[in-house]
TORDO-591666 format. One record per residue (C-alpha): y, z, x. Coordinates in steps of 0.2 Angstrom, whole numbers, plus 5000, padded with zeros to 4 digits. Each point is the difference from the previous one (the first is absolute). Layout:
<nodes>
YZX...
</nodes>
This chain:
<nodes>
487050294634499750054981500650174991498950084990499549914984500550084983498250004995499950135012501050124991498949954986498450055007501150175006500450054982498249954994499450105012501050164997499649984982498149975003500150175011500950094983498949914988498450085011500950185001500049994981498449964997499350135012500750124990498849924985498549965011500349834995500649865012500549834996498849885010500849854996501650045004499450085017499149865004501649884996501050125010499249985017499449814997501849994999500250105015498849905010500949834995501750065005499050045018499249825000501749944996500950095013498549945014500349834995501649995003500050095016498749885008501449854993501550095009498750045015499449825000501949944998500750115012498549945015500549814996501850055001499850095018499649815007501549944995501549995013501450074984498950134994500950164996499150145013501150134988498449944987498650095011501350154996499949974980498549985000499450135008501150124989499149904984498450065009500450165003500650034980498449924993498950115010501150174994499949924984497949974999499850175007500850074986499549894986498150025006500150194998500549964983498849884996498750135005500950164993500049874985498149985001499550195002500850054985499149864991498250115005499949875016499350105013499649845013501549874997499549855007501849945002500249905017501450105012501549914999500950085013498749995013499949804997501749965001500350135015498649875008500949864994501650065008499150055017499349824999501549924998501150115013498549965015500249834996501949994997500150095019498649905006501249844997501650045006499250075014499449845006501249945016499949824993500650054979501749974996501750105004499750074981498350044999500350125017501850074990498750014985498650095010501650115010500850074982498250014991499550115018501550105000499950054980498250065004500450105014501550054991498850074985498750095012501450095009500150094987498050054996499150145011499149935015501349865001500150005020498249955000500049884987501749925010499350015015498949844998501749914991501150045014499349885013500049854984501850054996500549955017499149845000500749954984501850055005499749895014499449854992501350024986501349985014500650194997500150025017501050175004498850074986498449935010500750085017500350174993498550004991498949945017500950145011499550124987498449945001499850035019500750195001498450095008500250114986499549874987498949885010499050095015498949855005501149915013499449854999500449974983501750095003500249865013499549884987501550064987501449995014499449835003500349974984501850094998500349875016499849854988501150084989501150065009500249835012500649914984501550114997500550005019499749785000498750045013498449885004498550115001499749925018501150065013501349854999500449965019500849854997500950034986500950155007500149905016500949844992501050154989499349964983499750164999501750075002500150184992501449974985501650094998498950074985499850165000498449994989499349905013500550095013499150164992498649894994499449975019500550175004498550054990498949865005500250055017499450194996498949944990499049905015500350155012499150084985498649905002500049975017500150185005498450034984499049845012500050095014501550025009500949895012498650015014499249874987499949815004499849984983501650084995500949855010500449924983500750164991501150035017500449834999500849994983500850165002500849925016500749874991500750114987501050095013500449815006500849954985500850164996500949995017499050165007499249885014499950135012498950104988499049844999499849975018499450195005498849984986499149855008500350045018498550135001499049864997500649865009499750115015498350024996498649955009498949974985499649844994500249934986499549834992500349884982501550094989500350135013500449905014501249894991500950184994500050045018500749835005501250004987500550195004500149965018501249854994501150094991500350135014500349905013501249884988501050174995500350065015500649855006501249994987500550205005500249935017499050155004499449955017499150135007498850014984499949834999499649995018498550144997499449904985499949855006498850035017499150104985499749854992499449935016498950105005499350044984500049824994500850044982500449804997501750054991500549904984501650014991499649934986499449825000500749995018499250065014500850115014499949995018499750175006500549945018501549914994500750174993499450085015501349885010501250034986499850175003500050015019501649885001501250094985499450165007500649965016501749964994500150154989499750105016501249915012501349984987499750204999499850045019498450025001499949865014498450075009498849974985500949854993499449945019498450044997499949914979501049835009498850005016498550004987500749874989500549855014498150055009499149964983501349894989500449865011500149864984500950124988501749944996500750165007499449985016501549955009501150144992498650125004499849955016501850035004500150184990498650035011501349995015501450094992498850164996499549995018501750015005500550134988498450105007500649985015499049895006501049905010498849905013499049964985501449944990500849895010498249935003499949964983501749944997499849875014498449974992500749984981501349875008498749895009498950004983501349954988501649935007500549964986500150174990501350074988499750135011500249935016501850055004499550214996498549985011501049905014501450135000498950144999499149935014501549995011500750144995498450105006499849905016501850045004499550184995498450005013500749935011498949854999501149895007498749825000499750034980502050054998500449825006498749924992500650064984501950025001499949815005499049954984501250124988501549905009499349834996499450044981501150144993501450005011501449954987500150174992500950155007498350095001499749835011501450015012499750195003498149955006500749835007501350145012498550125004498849845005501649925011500350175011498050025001499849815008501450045010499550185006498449905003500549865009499849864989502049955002499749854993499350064982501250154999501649895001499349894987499750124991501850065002500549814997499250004984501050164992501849955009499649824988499850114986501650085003501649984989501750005004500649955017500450165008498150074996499349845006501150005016499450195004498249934997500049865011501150095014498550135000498749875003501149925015500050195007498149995001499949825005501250045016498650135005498449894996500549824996500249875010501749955005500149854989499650104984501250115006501749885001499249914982500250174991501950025006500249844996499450034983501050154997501649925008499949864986499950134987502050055006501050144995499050115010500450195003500550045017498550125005498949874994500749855010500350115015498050004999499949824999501149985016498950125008498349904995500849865005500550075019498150085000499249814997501149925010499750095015498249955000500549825003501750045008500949924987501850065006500949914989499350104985500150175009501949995006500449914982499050174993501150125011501749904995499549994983499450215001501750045007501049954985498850114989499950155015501950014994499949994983498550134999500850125012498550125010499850124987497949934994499050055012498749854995501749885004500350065017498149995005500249814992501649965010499450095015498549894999501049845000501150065014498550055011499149834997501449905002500550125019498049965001500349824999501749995009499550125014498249905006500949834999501450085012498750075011499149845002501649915006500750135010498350015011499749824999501649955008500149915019500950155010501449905007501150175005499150164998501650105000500549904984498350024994500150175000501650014989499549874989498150094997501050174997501149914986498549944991499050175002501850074991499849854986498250044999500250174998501749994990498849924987498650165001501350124998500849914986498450064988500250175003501849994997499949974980499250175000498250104999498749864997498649965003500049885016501350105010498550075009499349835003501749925006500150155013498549975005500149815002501750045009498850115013498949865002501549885003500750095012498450025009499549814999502149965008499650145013498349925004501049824999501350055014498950125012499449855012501649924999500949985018501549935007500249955021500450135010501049845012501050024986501950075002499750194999501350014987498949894986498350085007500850184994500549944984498549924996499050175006501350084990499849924984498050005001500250195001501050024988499049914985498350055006500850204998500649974986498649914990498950125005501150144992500049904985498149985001499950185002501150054988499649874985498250065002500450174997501149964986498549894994498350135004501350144986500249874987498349955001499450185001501150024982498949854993501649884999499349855011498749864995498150045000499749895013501550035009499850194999498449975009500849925015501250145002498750125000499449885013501450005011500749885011498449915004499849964982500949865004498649905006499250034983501649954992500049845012498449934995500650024981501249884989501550064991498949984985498750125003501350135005500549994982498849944990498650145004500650134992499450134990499849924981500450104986500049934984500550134987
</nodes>
């Protein structure tokens, strides 16, 4: 810009002395026309001179406001040049006519000065606006327009009437702070704009917060359309700024502003205002805040179609996909069979979601959290949906087994066990397959249910009964088979824990206790196997090889092997004197023995003694009394070692001994041609042993009825004495065996 030229001052100081040079002649009623006439041609050039170079610095300044490096602090300069011409050509044109009427001029014809270049400015600041008001001018033609703008209103601010006069600026001020990239100063002024108090029409209030969104989106780096997929993919990630932070903070009211201007939330249209502010709260880490905002109107009915079904989708996605990550079930659960039925199509993102894959999500995570909690009734009720309606997820199989421990935890026993059985015949292969087989047992065994006890304590054996866990359910399934019957499975089930067994003292007590079942239930052969076995394993203790002997006495005399019984009671002996008769368990062993082995002794004598040729019946007589004493020497020899268990049934074999020898000798004669001396002797002798085998009968009976009454005598042979002495019929028809292998079992 140019200062004022010295020839201004000039035509200053002619002036003034033109003015003096007029007073003076007044005074003489004469006026120098010539040099008036100079003074304001001078005047008028100066104005002519000052027009000239106004329109140059206009014309200069306009080329200037095209270019990219043009100064915007020029429309500033320039204005002020403006503004002091204009104070100046009002001034000097009341001289020029003041000048005039004292030359006798009534009507100067002087053009107005002021007036043109006030035109000439208004001209130039229309068009100056005009230009950097254009979205497409340069960065510096908007600055330009912006600090030409704000000198203007700066200069009406100050005039009477301003607030009409600004009034149709304000609305251009924030357009050109826009443009100009002043972005803060465009927000401000667009929210001022669209109090009520300033703008009433709402329309064009909701015009100006549209516009402070523009604004304001650039300072919080947000896109103008609600960016789904970047916030999904996290481009969007709020900063650790906290400008940003506060920048979206404002955006976000700012679209609540204008949401709540559009008509409120019950407005479809308002799905994009909701949306943004939703993804504010999103990137912010208020997702909550998000989510309660959309919910309303993913719950609605209405529909909705173009932009506002992809926000719904997108909404719908989000949601799901958050509550997913909160692993909160329940809502997810409710959101989900929302989505169903309402059809929401979620997105999250670019990637679609599977409402009725979260739904399974939920339905199965739920169920956990509520068994994991003990809620086992509903976890029931979330597992039992999921495995009827989820058949190819990948977490069928876990499901369908959680399905059977909530049943089980909701008491549910039956259905339980059901389904375990179930689970196991589904996938045999399971990592959960040893929890759902010993569960299963455990519950059979618990019911009572003795079919699916054996069926599953024999499968645990077989696949998982190497750990402890394993032999405890391996023990519980060998005393079920047993206390079932099976004999055959529960001993090999005992076999397999005694092989796992360590040390030789543990694995001698392990296999001595299978060859005390297999003398009740195995046969005989299994029976002298299994002593053998522990024989070989040596250094027995005592009480344990006192068992064997005994085992091996009980299976011999089902073959009547007597070798191996009397070598059982020699070999018993020795122990018998080592052990002493303080175990009551040892003296029903030892007993044992000795009645098996007066069993043995005792029918093989009686055989012999009634199989005979009677050659002298008087020496008949004393040789059957001498074998009734051996006979019964040997009975009474097991209740000699003390209270055990077979006294009973030596007394009462001893009864039926001396029964069978009285029956023996009742028809048994001699000739009465006879000499008298040998007939009395022989009557004599008869007598005598009938009398006293009956006694002995009579009183063994007794003494066997009270021991059997205080439960110290064989099941079996506790029945005969209840019997009698015509049990012994029963007793005939049976083996040795049977009298000691059918015996009450008990395998604890």
């Amino acid at each position: 810009m140019k200062t004022i030229p010295n020839s201004r001052i000039h035509i200053l100081a002619m002036t003034l002395i033109c003015a003096m040079n007029v007073a003076a002649r007044k005074k003489n009623s004469a006026v120098d026309q010539a040099a008036l006439k100079k003074s304001l041609a001078n005047i008028t050039t100066e104005f002519q001179k000052i027009d000239k170079n106004l329109q140059k610095e206009k014309n200069d300044f306009f080329a200037g406001l095209q270019k990219s490096k043009f100064d915007p602090q020029n429309a500033v300069r320039l204005d002020h040049r403006f503004q002091i011409e204009i104070r100046e050509a009002a001034r000097l044109d009341g001289k020029w006519i003041k000048t005039s009427q004292k030359g006798g001029r009534s009507n100067p014809k002087s053009p107005n000065w002021e007036h043109k270049i006030a035109v000439n400015y208004s001209q130039w600041l229309k068009k100056a606006l005009s230009i950097g008001e254009k979205p497409k001018a340069n960065k510096n033609s908007h600055l330009a327009s912006l600090k030409l703008m704000l000198t203007v209103m700066g200069r009406i601010s100050n005039e009477a009437n301003a607030d009409s006069e600004l009034a149709g600026y304000r609305p251009r001020l924030a357009r050109l702070y826009q443009l100009a990239e002043k972005h803060a100063d465009a927000v401000r002024a667009y929210m001022e704009l669209a109090d009520p108090t300033r703008t009433t029409e709402a329309n064009l209030r909701l015009r100006y917060l549209n516009s402070a969104v523009v604004s304001q989106a650039v300072l919080a780096h947000w896109p103008l359309n609600p960016p789904w997929r970047d916030v999904a993919e996290g481009k969007l990630a709020n900063s650790k700024a906290a400008t940003e932070s506060n920048a979206r903070k404002e955006l976000k009211e700012i679209f609540a502003r204008v949401s709540q201007d559009q008509g409120g939330v019950d407005s479809i249209s308002n799905w994009t205002y909701d949306a943004h502010i939703g993804l504010i709260d999103w990137t912010t880490g208020h997702f909550q805040e998000g989510l309660d905002l959309w919910k309303p109107r993913l719950n609605s009915q209405a529909a909705v179609t173009g932009k506002t079904s992809e926000h719904r989708s997108q909404a719908g996605g989000f949601t799901l996909v958050h509550l997913r990550t909160k692993k909160a079930w329940p809502e997810l659960e409710a959101a989900a069979r929302h989505a169903i039925s309402l059809r929401w199509q979620p997105a999250f993102g670019r990637r679609k979601i599977d409402p009725q894959g979260m739904l399974g999500d939920a339905l199965f995570n739920g169920g956990k959290a509520l068994l994991t909690s003990g809620d086992a009734t509903n976890a029931e009720s979330k597992f039992a949906e999921f495995t009827a309606n989820f058949r190819k997820d990948v977490r069928y199989e876990e499901a369908f087994f959680l399905r059977a421990k909530a049943e089980q935890g909701a008491h549910h026993f039956s259905e339980a066990l059901a389904t375990f059985k179930e689970f196991i015949g589904k996938f045999p292969a399971s990592r959960f397959d040893e929890d759902a087989t010993r569960s299963g047992f455990e519950l059979a065994t618990d019911m009572a249910d003795e079919e699916s006890g054996l069926y599953l304590g024999k499968r645990y054996m077989i696949s998982h009964g190497n750990s402890e866990r394993g032999r405890q359910i391996t023990e519980g399934y060998a005393q079920l088979a047993l206390g079932n019957g099976f004999y055959r499975d529960g001993i090999a089930a005992l076999e397999r824990l005694a092989s796992k067994v360590k040390g030789r003292s543990a694995r001698a007590e392990a296999v001595a206790r299978i060859l005390d079942i297999q003398v009740l239930v195995a046969p005989p052969e299994s029976v002298l196997e299994t002593a053998e076995r522990l024989i070989h394993l040596g250094n027995l203790p005592p009480e344990i090889l006192l068992r064997v002997f005994r085992a091996q006495a009980r299976a011999s005399s089902a073959s009547n092997n007597k070798t191996v019984i009397f070598r059982a009671k020699s070999e018993g002996a020795k122990l018998w004197a080592r052990l002493g008769d303080g175990d009551q368990q040892n003296r029903d062993a030892w007993g044992e023995i000795l009645f098996i082995n007066a069993e043995t002794r005792g029918n093989k004598e009686i055989d012999e003694v009634f199989s005979l040729e009677i050659q002298n019946p008087t020496a008949h007589l004393v040789r059957t009394g001498s074998d009734y004493d051996q006979i019964k020497a040997a009975y009474d020899g097991v209740c000699a070692i003390g209270r055990n268990l077979y006294c009973a049934a030596a007394l009462f074999r001893t009864a039926r001994v001396a029964e069978r020898f009285q029956t023996g000798i009742a028809d048994l004669t001699i000739a009465e041609t006879l000499e008298v001396e040998v007939v009395d002797r022989f009557k004599n002798t008869k007598l005598e042993l009938i009398s006293r085998w009956q006694k002995d009968a009579t009183t063994a009976d007794s003494q066997a009825t009270e021991l059997a009454n205080q439960g110290m005598a064989p099941t079996a042979y506790a029945f005969a004495i209840q019997l009698g002495g015509g049990a012994d019929l029963i007793l005939d028809d049976r083996t040795i065996a049977g009298l000691h292998g059918f015996t009450q079992l008990d395998v604890r």
